[in-house]
C-alpha positions as CSV (number, residue, x, y, z in Angstrom):
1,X,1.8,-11.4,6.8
2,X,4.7,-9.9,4.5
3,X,2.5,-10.2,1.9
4,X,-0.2,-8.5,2.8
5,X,1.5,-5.5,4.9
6,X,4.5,-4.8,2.7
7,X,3.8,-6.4,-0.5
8,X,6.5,-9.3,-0.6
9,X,6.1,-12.8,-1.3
10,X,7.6,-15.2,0.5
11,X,8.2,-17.5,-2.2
12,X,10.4,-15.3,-4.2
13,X,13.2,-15.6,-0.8
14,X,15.8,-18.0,0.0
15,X,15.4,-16.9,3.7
16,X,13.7,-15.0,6.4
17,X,16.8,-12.6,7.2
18,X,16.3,-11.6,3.3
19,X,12.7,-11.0,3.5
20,X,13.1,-9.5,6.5
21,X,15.6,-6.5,5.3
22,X,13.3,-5.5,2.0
23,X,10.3,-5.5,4.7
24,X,12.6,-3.0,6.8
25,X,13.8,-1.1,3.6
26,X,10.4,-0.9,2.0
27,X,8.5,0.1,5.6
28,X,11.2,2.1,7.4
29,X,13.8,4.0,5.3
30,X,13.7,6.6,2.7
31,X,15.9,6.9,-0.5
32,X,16.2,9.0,-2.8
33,X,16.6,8.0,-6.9
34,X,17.4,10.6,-9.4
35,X,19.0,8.5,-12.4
36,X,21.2,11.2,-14.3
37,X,22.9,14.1,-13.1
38,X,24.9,16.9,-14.8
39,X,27.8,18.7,-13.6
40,X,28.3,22.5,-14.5
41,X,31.1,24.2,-12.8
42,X,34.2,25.1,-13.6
43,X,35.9,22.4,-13.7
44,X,33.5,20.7,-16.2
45,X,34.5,20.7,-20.1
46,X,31.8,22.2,-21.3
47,X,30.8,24.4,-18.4
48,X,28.3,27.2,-19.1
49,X,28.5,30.3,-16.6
50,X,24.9,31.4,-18.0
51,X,23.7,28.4,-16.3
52,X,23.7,26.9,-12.1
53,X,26.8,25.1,-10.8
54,X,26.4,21.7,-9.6
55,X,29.0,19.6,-8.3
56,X,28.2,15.5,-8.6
57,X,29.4,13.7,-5.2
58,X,29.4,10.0,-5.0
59,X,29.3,8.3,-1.3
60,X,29.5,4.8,-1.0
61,X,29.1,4.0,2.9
62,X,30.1,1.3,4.4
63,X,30.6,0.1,7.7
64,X,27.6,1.9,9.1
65,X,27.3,0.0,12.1
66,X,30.7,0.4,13.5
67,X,30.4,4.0,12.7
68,X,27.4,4.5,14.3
69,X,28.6,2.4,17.6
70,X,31.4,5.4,17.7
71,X,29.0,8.0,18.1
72,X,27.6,9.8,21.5
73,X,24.1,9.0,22.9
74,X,22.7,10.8,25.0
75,X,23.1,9.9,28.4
76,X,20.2,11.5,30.3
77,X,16.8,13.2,28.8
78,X,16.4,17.1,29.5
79,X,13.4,19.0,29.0
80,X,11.6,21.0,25.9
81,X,14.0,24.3,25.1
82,X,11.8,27.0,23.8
83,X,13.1,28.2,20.5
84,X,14.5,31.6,21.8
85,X,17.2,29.1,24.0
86,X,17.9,27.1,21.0
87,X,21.5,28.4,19.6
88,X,22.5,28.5,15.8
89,X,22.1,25.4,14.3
90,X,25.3,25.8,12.3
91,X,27.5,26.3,16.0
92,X,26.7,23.2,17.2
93,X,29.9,21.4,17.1
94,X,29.4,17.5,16.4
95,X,30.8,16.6,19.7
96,X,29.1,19.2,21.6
97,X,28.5,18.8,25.8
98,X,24.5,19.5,24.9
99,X,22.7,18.1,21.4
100,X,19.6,18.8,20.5
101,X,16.6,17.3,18.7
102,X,14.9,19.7,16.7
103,X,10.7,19.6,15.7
104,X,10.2,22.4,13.1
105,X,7.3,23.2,10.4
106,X,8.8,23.5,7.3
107,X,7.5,25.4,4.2
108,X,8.6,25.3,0.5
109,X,7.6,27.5,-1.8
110,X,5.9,26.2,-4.7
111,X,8.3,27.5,-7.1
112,X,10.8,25.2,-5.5
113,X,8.7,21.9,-5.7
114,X,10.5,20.3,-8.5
115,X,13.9,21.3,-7.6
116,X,13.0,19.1,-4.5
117,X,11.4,16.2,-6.4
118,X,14.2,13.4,-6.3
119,X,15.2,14.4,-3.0
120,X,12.5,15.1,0.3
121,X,13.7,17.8,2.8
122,X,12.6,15.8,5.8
123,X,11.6,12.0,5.1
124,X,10.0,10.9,7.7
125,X,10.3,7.2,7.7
């Protein structure tokens, strides 16, 4: 079954719990590669002010679970807001009384496609 719906082979795992997480990275979760990275700002040596600055910032997470079992869930379903009762996106405090779930339609302009290459605006798996 793993072989035919994701593409792994059995064989090549000491267990099933191993398997099982590169079927569950591989069918459910996005990531996004982009093997080198230049800085230019002002701290860099050999920053050039002609150019865009870009700052590097490495995260390495750990603990997710815990960290996610310390967050709020929502504790009863409302109803659809229309997008006139929606506030400010950027007001919304993290621990807010009222969250929301937001469906948009995005577009990018075509100029900006390979900016956005190594990294998709809204994965959706």
């Amino acid at each position: 079954m793993c072989l035919k719906d994701d593409g792994l082979d059995p064989s090549y795992y000491v267990s099933a719990p191993g398997m099982f997480n590169d079927s569950l990275y591989k069918s459910s979760m996005t990531m996004a590669s982009h093997r080198y990275a230049k800085a230019n700002n002002l701290q860099c040596p050999n920053y050039k002010p002609s150019k865009l600055k870009f700052w590097i910032l490495y995260e390495d997470m750990n603990a997710l679970y815990s960290n996610t079992m310390t967050q709020y869930m929502p504790t009863e379903i409302l109803d659809k807001v229309s997008p006139k009762e929606v506030p400010d996106i950027q007001s919304i405090a993290p621990d807010a009384e009222i969250g929301y779930i937001l469906e948009v339609d995005l577009e990018v302009l075509v100029h900006l496609y390979d900016y956005f290459a190594d990294y998709p605006l809204a994965p959706e798996k």
